[in-house]
N, C-alpha and C positions, 0 to 999 in steps of 0.2 A: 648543808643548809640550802633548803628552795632559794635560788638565786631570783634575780626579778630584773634584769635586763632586756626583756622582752622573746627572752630566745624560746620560751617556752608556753609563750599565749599572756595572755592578758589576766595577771595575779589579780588578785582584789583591792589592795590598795590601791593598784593603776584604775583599778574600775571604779572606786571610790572618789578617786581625783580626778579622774574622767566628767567623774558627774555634778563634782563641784564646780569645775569649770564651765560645763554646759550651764550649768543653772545660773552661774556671776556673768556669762557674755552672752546668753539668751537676750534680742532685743525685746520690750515692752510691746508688740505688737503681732498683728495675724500677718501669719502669709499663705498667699493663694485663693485668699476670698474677700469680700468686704462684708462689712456686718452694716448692715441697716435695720432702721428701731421702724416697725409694722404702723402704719398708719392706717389701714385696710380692716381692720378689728381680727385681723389672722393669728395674733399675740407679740403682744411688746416686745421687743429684742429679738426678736425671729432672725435666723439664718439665712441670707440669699448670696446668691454669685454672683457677683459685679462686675463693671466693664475692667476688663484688667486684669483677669482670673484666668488662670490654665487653660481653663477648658471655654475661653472666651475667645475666637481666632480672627473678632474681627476689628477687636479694640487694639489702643494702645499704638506706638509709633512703628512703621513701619522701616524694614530693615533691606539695607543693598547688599546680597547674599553674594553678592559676584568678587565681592572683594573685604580682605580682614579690615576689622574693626579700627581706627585710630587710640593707638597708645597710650598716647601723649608723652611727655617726657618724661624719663624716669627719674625719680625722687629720693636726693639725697638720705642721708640716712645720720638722724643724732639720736645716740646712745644716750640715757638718764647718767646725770655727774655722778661718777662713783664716788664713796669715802671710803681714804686709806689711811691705816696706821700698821704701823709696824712694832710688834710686840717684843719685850725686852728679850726673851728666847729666840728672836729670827723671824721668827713665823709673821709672813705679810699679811694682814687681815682687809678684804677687799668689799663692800658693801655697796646692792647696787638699788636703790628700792625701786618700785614700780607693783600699785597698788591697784591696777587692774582687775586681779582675782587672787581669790584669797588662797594661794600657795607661796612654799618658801623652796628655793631649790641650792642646794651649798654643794659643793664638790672643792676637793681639796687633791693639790698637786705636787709629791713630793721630788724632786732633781733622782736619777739613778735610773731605776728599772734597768732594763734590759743593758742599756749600757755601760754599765758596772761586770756584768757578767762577762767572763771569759768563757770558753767550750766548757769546762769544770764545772761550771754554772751554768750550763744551758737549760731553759727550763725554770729555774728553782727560780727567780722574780715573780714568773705568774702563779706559782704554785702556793709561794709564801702569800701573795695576793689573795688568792683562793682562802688560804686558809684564817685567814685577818677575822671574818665571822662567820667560824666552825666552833667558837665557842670563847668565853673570856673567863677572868679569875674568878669570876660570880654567875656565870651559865653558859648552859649550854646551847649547841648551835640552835638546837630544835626550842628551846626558851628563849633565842635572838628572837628567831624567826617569829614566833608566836606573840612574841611583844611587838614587835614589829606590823605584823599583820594588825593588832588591838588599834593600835595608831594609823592604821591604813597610811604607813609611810613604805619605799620603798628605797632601799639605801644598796649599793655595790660596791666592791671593790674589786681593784684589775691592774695591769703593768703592761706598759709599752717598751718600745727600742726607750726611751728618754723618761720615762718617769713612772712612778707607783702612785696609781690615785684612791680616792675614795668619795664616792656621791649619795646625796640624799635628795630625797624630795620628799612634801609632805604640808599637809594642810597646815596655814598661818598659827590656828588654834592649837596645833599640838604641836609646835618645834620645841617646844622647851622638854617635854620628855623625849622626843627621837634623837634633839641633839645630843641629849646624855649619852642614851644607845652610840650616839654616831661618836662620842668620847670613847665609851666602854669597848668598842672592839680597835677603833685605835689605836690606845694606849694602854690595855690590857688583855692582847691575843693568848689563849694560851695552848696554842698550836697542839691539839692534842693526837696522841700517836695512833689511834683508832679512825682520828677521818683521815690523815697524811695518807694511810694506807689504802685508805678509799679513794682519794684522790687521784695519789697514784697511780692505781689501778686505772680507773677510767683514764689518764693521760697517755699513759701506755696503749690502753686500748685504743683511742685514736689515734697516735701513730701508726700503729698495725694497720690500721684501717687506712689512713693515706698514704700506705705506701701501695695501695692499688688506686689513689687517685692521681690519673695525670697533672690536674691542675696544682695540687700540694706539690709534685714532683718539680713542676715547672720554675714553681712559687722559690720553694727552698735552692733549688740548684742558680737558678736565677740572682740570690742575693749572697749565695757563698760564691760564685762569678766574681762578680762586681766588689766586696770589700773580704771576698776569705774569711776561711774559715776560722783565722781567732780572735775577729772581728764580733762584738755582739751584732749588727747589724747586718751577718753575713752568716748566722746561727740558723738552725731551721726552726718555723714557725713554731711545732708545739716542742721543742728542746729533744735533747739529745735522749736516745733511751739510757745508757750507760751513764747519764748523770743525774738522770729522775732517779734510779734503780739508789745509785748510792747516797741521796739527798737524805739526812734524818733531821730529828728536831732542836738539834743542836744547830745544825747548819739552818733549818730555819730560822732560830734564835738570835743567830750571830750575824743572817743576813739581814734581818730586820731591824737589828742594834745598829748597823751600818748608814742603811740607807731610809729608815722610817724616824727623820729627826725634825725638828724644827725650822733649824737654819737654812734658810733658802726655799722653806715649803711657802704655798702661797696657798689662801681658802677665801672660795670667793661667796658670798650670799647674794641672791636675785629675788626679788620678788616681793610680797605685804613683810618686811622687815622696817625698823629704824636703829638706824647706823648705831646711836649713841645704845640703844635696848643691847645689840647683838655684840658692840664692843666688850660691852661689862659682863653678859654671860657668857663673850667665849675666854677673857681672861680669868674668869671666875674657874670654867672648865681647863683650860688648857694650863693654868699658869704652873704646874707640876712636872710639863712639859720640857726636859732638856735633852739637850746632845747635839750633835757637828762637830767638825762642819760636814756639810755637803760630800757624797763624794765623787770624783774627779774623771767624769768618760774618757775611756778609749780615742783619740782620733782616728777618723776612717782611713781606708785605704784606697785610693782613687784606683783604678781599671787603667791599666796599663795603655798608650797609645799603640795602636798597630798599621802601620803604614800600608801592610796588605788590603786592609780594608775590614768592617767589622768581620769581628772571630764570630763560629758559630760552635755552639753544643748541642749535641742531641744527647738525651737520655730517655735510655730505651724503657717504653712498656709494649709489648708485644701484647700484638691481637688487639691494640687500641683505636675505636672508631674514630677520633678525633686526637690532632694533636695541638695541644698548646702552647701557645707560641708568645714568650716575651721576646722586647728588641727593649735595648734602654743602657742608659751609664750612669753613673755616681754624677749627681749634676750638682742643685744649689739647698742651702739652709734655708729656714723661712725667712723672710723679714730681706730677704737678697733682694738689691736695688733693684735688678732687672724683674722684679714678682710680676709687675703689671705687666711688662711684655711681653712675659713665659705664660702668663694667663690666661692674658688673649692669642697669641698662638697656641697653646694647648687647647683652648676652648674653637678654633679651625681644626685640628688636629685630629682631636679624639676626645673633649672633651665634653664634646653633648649629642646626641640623637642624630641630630646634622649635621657633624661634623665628616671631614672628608674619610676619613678611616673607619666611620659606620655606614656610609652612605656607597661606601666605594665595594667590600666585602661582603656587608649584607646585604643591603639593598639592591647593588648594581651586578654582582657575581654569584650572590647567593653562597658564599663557602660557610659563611658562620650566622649564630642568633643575632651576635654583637661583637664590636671591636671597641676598643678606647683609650686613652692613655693620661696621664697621669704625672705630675709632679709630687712627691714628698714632703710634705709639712714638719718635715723636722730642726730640731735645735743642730744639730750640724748636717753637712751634707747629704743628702738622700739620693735616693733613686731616679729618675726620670724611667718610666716604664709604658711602653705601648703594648696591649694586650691582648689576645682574641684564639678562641678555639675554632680551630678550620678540621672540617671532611680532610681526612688523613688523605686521599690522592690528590689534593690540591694544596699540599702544604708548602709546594715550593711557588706556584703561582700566590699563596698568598704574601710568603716571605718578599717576592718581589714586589707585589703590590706596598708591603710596608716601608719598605726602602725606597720606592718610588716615591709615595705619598709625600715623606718626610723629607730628600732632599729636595722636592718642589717648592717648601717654605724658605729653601734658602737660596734657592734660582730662580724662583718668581714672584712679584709681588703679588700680595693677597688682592683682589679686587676689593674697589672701595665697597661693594652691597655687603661681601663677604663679610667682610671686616665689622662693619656697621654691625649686622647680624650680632656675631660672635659680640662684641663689646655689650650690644641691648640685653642678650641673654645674662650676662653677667651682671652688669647694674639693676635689670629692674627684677634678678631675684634677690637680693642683699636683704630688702625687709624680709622676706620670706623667713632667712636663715634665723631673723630672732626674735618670731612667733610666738616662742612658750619661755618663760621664767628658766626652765633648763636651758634652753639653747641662746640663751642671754648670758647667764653665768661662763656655758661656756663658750662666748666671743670674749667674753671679756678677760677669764683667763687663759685664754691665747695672747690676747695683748702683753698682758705682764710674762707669763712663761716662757713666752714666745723672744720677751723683748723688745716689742715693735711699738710704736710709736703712737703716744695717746689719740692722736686724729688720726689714725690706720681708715677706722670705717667710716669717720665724717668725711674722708674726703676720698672715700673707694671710688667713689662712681663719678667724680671728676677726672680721677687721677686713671680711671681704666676707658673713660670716654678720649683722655687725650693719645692715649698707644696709636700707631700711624703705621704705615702699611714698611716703612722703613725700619719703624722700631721695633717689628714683627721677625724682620729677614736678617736684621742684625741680630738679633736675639737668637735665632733659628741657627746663624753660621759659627755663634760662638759655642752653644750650649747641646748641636745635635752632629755633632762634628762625628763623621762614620767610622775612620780612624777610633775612636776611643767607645764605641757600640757594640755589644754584646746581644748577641741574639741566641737564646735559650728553646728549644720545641722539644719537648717532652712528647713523646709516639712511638708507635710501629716503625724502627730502625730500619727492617726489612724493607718496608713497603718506601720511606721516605729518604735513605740516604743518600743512593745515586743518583735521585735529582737534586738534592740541594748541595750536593758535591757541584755537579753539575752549570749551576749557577753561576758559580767562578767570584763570589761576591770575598771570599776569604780565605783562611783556612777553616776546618773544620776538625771541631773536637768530641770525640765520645766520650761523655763521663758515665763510670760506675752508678747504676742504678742501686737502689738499697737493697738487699736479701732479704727475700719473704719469707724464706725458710731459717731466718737466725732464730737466735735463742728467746726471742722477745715474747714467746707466747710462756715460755716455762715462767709456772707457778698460775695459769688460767685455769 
């Protein structure tokens, strides 16, 4: 089934919603001209350019070009009152209106995904995802799709390390037939063996295919480092080929009995909804709905401390122009007290354009396009990850640059302009993030998923204006501690490992790169 997550241009539904939105926030007014009514006998309503118009350069207030614009102070942020009720099956039903434009956007988040999965399972979450609408007890995929498209709605489904989701979006006017659709492949997938096999196939084939990208190379080797290999969160990105190969539709059957249940799912709606309307038709829809409980992830496995100093791995792609280079450890879960002062030192770090590890690599040495790094959003521990593809004979001047950069956050205090910067960038984009009815729904189901705290985002931009150059370096000495740092570069071994031997920063490890020549092309 035509997917519509954007990966493939702009469906028509999206272009349909596109244009209902321009048409509901269009203002009632001209711009770039003024209109005056002819007094001249030239004709009433006549068209002129007024003082104030584009192509006018001598009206209007003049501007002091020598220095940026004044701000002002950035503006808190209040979310519309959600209503919540909790349905006798589990399922938290989470309603948020805002009647701006006339779209309705739901997504629905179930506990499990990826982190149910042992290596046996690698893969088979996003695959079962995939296949959710490939076709149900009453049509088929290409009859989703096709209804789908009639309602210019576009709906998805997908699976993380933490959960199996499913979204919709779609004009106010017609939720009531999409959300049926958005019932019918929910609750009656009927995983059929004809596209599994297509699936398959294409999943396969991308594996094959990133085992000649260094970045997947980096990616995967990087997260079996840090929480191992029978860790779901330490699986490689598109799953194991040996457990796509043996997945059939019983195994999907049985994984989707498991982990596609009620209890503990949450579903949020945003947008021209009312609570009391969308209570009664999702119990109406859903009340058939049972099973649980939830089931019960893996806990991670923290990265060993090494007193040597961070461990390095290289895994080799020969002949590669670039290599890519992670540094990072198993740090914190969302909603972790320290968030604001991992955020704002992140956003110093790597976490914006100007931050020191873009500014320093690309800008100031020229090795890469971009450098950056990263905290993990996830329900338990995640990754901390600093990133960046460097010109393969400077892969050890960049390793030091990143090890340099990162213990300076915990040996020196950030300068207050520094600081100031990093915190403004933060606060004054918070409205940005919840722009559109989708990206409302989902702030808001992070709150609940996530578990964090109903005034998370009323009081972000206080609570990230007060972080202080101390509670920066303390956060930096607890959480980037080099002892428990794994630095991963994926390249030309040849070319790069007697200088990073060299270095003297650790030990250093060679991990097995994957076999191009394995059996994974049999049956192409």
């Amino acid at each position: 089934m035509r997917r519509m997550n954007g990966s493939a241009g702009t469906s028509v539904p999206e272009a349909v919603m596109a244009l209902a939105l321009l048409t509901a926030t269009l203002p009632s007014c001209t711009w770039g001209m003024a209109v005056e009514s002819s007094r001249d006998g030239e004709g009433e309503g006549s068209v002129t350019v007024g003082p104030g118009a584009p192509g006018d350069r001598t009206a209007g207030p003049s501007f002091d070009r020598s220095r940026p614009p004044d701000t002002g102070e950035p503006h808190t942020l209040s979310l519309p009152e959600p209503t919540e009720v909790r349905l006798e099956n589990g399922l938290l039903l989470v309603v948020v209106p805002r009647d701006e434009v006339p779209l309705v956007s739901v997504t629905l988040r179930l506990p499990g995904g990826g982190s149910l999965a042992g290596p046996e399972w690698a893969g088979l979450p996003a695959l079962a995802a995939e296949m959710l609408d490939e076709g149900t007890g009453g049509r088929t995929g290409f009859e989703l799709a096709e209804t789908l498209d009639g309602l210019g709605a576009s709906l998805s489904s997908y699976s993380s390390v933490d959960y199996n989701g499913l979204d919709l979006q779609v004009l106010e006017s017609r939720l009531d037939p999409a959300l049926e659709l958005f019932a019918e492949v929910l609750l009656d997938p009927s995983f059929p063996e004809s596209e599994l096999e297509r699936l398959r196939t294409e999943r396969l084939n991308r594996i094959l295919q990133a085992r000649e990208e260094p970045r997947t190379l980096a990616d995967d080797a990087f997260a079996q480092v840090l929480f191992g290999e029978g860790h779901p969160y330490g699986q490689p990105r598109l799953g194991r080929e040996d457990a796509l190969r043996a997945v059939t539709t019983d195994d999907l059957v049985e994984f989707y009995g498991l982990q596609y249940v009620p209890d503990g799912a949450i579903m949020v709606f945003a947008g021209a909804v009312d609570p009391g309307d969308v209570e009664a038709r999702v119990r109406d829809l859903f009340a058939g709905w049972v099973g649980g409980p939830p089931p019960v992830p893996m806990p991670p496995r923290v990265q060993a401390p090494n007193p040597e100093g961070p461990t390095i791995y290289i895994v080799d792609k020969p002949g590669a122009a670039q290599t890519e280079i992670r540094l990072g450890r198993v740090a914190v879960a969302a909603g972790d007290p320290d968030y604001f002062a991992l955020t704002v030192m992140n956003t110093v770090l790597g976490g914006s354009f100007t931050s020191r590890l873009n500014m320093k690599l690309r800008e100031e040495r020229g090795y890469s396009y971009g450098a950056g790094s990263s905290f993990a959003n996830n329900l338990r521990p995640g990754p901390f990850t600093a990133r960046s593809a460097v010109f393969t004979p400077v892969t050890d001047s960049a390793v030091v640059d990143f090890v340099r950069e990162i213990r300076r956050l915990s040996d020196e205090e950030v300068p207050e302009e520094e600081l100031t910067r990093a915190k403004n960038y933060l606060a004054y984009r918070l409205p940005q993030r919840f722009q559109t009815v989708r990206a409302l729904a989902s702030g808001v189901m992070d709150l609940h998923f996530l578990d964090l705290s109903s005034d998370f985002y009323d009081d972000f931009v206080e609570n990230t204006l007060a972080v202080t150059a101390d509670d920066v370096r303390n956060a930096a000495r607890k959480w980037l501690n080099e002892s428990e740092m794994a630095i991963v570069l994926a390249g030309d071994r040849a070319v790069i490992e007697e200088s990073v031997r060299a270095l003297g920063l650790g030990p250093v490890i060679v991990l097995p790169a994957p076999d191009p020549s394995s059996d994974l092309q049999e049956g192409f």
